[in-house]
PDB file as gemmi writes it, atoms N, CA and C in Angstrom:
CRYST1    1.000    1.000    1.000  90.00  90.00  90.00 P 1                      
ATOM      1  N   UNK A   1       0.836  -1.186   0.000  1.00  0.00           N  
ATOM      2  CA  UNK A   1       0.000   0.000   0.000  1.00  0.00           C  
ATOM      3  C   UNK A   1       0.879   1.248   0.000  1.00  0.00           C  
ATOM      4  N   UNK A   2       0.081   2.404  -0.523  1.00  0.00           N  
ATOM      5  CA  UNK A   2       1.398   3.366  -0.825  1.00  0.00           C  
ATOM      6  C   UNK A   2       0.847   4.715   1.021  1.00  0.00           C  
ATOM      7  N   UNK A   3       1.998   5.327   0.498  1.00  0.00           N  
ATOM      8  CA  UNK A   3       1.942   5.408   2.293  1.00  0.00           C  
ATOM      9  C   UNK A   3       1.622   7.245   1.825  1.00  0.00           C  
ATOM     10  N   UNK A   4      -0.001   7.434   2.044  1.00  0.00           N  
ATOM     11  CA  UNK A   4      -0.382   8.620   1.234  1.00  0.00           C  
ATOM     12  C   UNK A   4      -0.214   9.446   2.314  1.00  0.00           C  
ATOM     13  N   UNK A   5       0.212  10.716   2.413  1.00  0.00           N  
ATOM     14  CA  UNK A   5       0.200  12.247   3.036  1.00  0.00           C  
ATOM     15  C   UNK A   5      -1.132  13.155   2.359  1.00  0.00           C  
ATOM     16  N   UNK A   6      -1.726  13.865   3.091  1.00  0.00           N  
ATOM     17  CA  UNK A   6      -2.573  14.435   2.909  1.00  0.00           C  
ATOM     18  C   UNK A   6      -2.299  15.762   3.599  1.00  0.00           C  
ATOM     19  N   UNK A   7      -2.252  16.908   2.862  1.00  0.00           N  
ATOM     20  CA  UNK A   7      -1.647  18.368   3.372  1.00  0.00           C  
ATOM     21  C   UNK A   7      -2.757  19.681   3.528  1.00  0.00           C  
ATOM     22  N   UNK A   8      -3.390  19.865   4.287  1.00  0.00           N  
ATOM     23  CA  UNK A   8      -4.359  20.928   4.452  1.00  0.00           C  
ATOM     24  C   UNK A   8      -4.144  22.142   5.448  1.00  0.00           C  
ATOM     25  N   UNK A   9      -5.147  22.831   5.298  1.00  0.00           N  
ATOM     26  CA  UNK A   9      -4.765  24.004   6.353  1.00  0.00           C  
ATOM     27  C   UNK A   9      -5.985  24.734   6.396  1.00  0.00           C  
ATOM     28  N   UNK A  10      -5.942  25.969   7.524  1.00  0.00           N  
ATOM     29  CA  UNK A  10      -7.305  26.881   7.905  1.00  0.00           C  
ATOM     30  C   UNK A  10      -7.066  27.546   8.752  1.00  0.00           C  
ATOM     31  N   UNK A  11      -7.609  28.236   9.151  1.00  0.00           N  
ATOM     32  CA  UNK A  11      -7.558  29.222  10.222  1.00  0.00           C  
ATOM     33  C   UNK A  11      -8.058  28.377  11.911  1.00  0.00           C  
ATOM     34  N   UNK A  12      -7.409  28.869  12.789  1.00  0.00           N  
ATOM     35  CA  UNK A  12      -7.264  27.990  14.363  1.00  0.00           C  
ATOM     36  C   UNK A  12      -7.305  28.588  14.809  1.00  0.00           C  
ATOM     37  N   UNK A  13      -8.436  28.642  16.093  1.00  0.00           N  
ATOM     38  CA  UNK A  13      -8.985  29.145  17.162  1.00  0.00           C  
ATOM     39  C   UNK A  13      -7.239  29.774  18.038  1.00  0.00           C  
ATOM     40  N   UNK A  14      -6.846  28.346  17.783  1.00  0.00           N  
ATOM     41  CA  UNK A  14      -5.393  29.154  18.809  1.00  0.00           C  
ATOM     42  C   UNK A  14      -4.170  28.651  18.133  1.00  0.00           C  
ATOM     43  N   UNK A  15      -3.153  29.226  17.774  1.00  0.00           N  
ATOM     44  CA  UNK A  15      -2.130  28.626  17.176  1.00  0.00           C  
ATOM     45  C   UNK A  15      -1.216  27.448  17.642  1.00  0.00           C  
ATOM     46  N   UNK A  16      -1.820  27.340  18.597  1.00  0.00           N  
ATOM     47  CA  UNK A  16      -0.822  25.868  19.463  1.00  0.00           C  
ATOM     48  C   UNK A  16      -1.815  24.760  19.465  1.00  0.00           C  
ATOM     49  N   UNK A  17      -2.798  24.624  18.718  1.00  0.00           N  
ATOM     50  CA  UNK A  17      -4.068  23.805  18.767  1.00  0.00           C  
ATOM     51  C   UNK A  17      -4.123  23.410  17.481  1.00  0.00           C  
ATOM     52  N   UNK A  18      -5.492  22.545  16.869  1.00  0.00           N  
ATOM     53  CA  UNK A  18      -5.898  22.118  15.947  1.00  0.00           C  
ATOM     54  C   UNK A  18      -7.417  22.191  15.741  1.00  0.00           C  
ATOM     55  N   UNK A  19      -7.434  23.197  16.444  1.00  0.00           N  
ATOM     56  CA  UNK A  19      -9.518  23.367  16.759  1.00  0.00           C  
ATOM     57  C   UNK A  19      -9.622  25.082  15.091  1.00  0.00           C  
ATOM     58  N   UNK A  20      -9.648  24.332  14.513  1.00  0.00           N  
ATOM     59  CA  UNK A  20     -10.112  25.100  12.809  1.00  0.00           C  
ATOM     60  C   UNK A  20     -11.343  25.629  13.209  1.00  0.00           C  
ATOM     61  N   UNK A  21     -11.781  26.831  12.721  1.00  0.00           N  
ATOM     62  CA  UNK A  21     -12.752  27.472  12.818  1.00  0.00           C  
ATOM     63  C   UNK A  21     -13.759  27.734  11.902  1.00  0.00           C  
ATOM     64  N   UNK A  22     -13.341  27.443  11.176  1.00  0.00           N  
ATOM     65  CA  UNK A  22     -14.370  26.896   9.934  1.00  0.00           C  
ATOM     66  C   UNK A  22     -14.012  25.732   8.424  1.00  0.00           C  
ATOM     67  N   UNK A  23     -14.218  24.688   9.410  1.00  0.00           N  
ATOM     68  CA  UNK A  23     -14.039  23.614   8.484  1.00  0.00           C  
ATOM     69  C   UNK A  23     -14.243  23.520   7.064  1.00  0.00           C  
ATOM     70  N   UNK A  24     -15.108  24.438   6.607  1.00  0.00           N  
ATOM     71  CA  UNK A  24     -15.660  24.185   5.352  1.00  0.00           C  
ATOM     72  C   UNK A  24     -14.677  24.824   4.361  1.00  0.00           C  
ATOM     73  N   UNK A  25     -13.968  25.996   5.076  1.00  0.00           N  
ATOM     74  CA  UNK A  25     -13.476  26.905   4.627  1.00  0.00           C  
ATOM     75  C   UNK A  25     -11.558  26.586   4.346  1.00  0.00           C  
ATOM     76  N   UNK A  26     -11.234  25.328   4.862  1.00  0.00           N  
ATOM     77  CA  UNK A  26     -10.440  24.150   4.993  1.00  0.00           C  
ATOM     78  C   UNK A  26      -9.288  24.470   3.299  1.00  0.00           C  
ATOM     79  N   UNK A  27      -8.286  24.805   3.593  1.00  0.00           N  
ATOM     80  CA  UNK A  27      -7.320  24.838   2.275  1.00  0.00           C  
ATOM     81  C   UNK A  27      -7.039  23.530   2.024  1.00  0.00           C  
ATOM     82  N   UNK A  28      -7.641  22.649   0.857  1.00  0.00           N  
ATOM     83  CA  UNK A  28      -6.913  20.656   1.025  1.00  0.00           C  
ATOM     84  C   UNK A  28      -5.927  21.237  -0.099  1.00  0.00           C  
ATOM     85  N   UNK A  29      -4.183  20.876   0.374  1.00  0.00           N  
ATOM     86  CA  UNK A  29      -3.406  21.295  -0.595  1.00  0.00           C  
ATOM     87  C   UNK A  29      -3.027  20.424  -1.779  1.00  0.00           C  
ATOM     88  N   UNK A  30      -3.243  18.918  -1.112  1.00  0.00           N  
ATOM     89  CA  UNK A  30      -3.208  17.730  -1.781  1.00  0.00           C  
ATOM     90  C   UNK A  30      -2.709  16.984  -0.947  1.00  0.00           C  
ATOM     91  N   UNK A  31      -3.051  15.673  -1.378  1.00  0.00           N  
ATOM     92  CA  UNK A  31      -2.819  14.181  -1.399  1.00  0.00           C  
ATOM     93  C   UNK A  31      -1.095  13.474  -2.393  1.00  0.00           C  
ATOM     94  N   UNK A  32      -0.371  13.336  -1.322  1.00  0.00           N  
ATOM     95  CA  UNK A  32       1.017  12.771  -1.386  1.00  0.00           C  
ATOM     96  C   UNK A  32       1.433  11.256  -1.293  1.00  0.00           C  
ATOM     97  N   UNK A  33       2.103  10.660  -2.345  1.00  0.00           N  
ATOM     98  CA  UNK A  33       2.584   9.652  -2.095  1.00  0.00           C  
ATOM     99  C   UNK A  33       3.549   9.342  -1.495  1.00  0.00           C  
ATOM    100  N   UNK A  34       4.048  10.251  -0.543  1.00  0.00           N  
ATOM    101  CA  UNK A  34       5.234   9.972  -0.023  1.00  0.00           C  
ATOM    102  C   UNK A  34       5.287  11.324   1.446  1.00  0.00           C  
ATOM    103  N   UNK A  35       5.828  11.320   2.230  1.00  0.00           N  
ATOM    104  CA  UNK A  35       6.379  12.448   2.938  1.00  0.00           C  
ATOM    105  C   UNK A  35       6.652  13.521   2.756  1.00  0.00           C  
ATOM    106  N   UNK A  36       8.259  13.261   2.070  1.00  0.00           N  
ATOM    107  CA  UNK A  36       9.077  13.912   1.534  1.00  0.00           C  
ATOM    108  C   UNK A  36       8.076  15.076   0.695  1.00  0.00           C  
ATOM    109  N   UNK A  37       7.401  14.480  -0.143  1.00  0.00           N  
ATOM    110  CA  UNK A  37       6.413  15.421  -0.794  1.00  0.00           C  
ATOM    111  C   UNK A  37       5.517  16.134  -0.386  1.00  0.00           C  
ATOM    112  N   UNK A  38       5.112  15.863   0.742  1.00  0.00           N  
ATOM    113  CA  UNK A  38       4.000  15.954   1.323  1.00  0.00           C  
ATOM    114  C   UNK A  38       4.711  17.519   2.342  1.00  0.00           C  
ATOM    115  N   UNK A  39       5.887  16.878   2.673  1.00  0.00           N  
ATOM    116  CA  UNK A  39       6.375  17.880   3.868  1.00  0.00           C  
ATOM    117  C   UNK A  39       7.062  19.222   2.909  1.00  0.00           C  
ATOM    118  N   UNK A  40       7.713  18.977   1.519  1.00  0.00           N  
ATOM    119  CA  UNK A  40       7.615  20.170   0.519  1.00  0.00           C  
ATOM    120  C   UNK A  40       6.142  21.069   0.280  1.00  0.00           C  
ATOM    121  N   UNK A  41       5.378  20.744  -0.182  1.00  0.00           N  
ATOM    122  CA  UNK A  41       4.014  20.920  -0.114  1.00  0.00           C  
ATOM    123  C   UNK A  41       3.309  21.813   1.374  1.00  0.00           C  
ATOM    124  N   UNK A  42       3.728  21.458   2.534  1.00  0.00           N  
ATOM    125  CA  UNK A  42       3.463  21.941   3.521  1.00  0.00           C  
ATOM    126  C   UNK A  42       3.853  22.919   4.014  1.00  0.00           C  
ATOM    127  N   UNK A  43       5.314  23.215   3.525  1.00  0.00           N  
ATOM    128  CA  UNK A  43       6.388  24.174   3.854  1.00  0.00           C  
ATOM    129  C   UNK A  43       6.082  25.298   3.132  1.00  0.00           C  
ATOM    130  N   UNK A  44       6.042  25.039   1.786  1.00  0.00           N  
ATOM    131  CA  UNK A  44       5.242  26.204   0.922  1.00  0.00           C  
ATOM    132  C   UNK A  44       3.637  26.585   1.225  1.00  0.00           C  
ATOM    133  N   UNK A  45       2.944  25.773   1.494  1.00  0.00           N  
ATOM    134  CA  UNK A  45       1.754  26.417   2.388  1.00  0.00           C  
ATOM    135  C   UNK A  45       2.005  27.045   3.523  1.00  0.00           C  
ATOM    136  N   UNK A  46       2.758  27.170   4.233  1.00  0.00           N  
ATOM    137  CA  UNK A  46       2.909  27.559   5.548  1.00  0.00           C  
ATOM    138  C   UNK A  46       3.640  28.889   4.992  1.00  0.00           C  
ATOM    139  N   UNK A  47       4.699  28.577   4.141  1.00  0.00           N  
ATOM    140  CA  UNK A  47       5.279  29.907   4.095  1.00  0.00           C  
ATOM    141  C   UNK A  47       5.011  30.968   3.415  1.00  0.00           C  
ATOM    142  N   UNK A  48       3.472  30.986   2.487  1.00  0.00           N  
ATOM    143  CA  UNK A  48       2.319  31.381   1.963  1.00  0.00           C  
ATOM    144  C   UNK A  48       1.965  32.474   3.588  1.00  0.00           C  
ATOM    145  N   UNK A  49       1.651  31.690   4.388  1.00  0.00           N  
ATOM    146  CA  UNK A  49       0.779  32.035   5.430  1.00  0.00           C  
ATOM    147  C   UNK A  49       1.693  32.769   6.634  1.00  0.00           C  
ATOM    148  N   UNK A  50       2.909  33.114   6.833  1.00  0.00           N  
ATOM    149  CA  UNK A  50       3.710  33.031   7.537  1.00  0.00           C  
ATOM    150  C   UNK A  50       3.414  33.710   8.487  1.00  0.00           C  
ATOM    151  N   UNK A  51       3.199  34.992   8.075  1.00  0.00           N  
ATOM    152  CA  UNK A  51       2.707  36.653   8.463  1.00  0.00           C  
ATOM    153  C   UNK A  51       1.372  36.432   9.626  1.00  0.00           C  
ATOM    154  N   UNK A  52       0.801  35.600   9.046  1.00  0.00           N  
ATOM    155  CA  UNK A  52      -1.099  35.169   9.645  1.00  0.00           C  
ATOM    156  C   UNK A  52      -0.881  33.683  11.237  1.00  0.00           C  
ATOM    157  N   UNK A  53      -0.806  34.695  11.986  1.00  0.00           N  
ATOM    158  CA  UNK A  53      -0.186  33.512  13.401  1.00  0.00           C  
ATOM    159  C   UNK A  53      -1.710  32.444  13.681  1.00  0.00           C  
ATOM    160  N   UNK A  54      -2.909  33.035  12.624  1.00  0.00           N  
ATOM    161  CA  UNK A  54      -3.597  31.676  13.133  1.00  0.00           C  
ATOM    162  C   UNK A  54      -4.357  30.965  12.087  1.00  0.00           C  
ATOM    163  N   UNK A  55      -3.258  31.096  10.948  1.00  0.00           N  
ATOM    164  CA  UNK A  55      -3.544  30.192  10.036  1.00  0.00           C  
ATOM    165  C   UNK A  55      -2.307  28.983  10.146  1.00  0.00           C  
ATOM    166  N   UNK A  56      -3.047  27.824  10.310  1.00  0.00           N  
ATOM    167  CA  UNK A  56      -1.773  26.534  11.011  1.00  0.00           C  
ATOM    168  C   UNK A  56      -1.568  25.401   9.245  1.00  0.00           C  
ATOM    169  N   UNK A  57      -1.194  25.062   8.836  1.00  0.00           N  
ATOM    170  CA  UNK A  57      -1.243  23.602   8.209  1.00  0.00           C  
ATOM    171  C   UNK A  57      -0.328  22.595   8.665  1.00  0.00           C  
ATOM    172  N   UNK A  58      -1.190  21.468   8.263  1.00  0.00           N  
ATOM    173  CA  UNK A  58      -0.550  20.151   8.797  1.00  0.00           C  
ATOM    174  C   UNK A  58      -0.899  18.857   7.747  1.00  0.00           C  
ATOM    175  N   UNK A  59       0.386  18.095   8.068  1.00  0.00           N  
ATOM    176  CA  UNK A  59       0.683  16.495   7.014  1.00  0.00           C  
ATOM    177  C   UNK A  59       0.139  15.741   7.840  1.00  0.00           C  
ATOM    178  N   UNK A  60      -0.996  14.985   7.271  1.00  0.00           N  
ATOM    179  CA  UNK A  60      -1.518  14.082   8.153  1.00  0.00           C  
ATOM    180  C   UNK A  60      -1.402  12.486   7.212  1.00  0.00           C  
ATOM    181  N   UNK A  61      -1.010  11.383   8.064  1.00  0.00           N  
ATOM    182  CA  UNK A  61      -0.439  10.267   7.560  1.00  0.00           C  
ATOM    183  C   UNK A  61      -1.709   9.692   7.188  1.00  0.00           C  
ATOM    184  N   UNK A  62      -2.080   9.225   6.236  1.00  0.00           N  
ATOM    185  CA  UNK A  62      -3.173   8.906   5.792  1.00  0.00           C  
ATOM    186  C   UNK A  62      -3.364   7.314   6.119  1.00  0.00           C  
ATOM    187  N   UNK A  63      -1.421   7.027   5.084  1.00  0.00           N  
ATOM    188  CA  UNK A  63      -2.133   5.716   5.449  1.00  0.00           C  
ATOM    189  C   UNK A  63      -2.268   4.924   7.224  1.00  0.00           C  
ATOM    190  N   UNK A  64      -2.029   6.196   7.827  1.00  0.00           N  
ATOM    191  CA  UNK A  64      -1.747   5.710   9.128  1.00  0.00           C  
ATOM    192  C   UNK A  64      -3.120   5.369   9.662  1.00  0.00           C  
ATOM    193  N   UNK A  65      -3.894   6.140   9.070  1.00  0.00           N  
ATOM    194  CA  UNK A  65      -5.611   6.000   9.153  1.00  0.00           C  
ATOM    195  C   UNK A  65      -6.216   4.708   8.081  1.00  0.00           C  
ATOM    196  N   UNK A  66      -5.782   4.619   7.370  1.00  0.00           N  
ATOM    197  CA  UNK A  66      -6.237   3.730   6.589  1.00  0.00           C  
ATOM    198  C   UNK A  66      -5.775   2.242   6.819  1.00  0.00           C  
ATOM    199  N   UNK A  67      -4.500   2.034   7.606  1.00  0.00           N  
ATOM    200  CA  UNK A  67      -4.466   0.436   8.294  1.00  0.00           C  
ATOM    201  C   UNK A  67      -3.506   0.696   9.271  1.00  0.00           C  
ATOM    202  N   UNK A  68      -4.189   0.749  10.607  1.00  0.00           N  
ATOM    203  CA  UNK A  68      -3.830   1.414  12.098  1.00  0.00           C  
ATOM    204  C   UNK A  68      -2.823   0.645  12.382  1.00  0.00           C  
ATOM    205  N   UNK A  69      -2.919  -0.671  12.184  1.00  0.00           N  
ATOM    206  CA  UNK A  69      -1.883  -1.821  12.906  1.00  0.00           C  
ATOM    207  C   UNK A  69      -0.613  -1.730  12.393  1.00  0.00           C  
ATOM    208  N   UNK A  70      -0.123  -1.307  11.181  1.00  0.00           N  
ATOM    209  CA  UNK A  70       0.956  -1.016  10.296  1.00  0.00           C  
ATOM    210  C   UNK A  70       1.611  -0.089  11.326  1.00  0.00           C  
TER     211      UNK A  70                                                      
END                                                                             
């Protein structure tokens, strides 16, 4: 199975948190086959946003969700 990254972002109630304030409104930057890509991808979203202390993004391991026991 390929080990997918998924890279999004939004605006956060508090910058040390993960409580998004409007989900809908959710930046999805894309879907990664790898890390490495995933964590390029993230870096340039973030550094898009740098200036804005409560806009957060984050790499979330997909396939870590998709087969837990792995």
């Amino acid at each position: 199975m390929s080990k997918l990254h998924l890279v999004f972002g939004g605006r956060v109630s508090d910058p040390q948190g993960l409580d998004f304030t409007d989900p809908g409104a959710l930046d999805v930057v894309g879907i990664y086959p790898d890390y490495r890509s995933a964590e390029a991808a993230w870096r340039a979203a973030a550094q898009r946003t740098v200036d804005d202390a409560t806009m957060k993004y984050v790499v979330v391991h997909l396939h870590r969700l998709l087969q837990p026991e792995d």
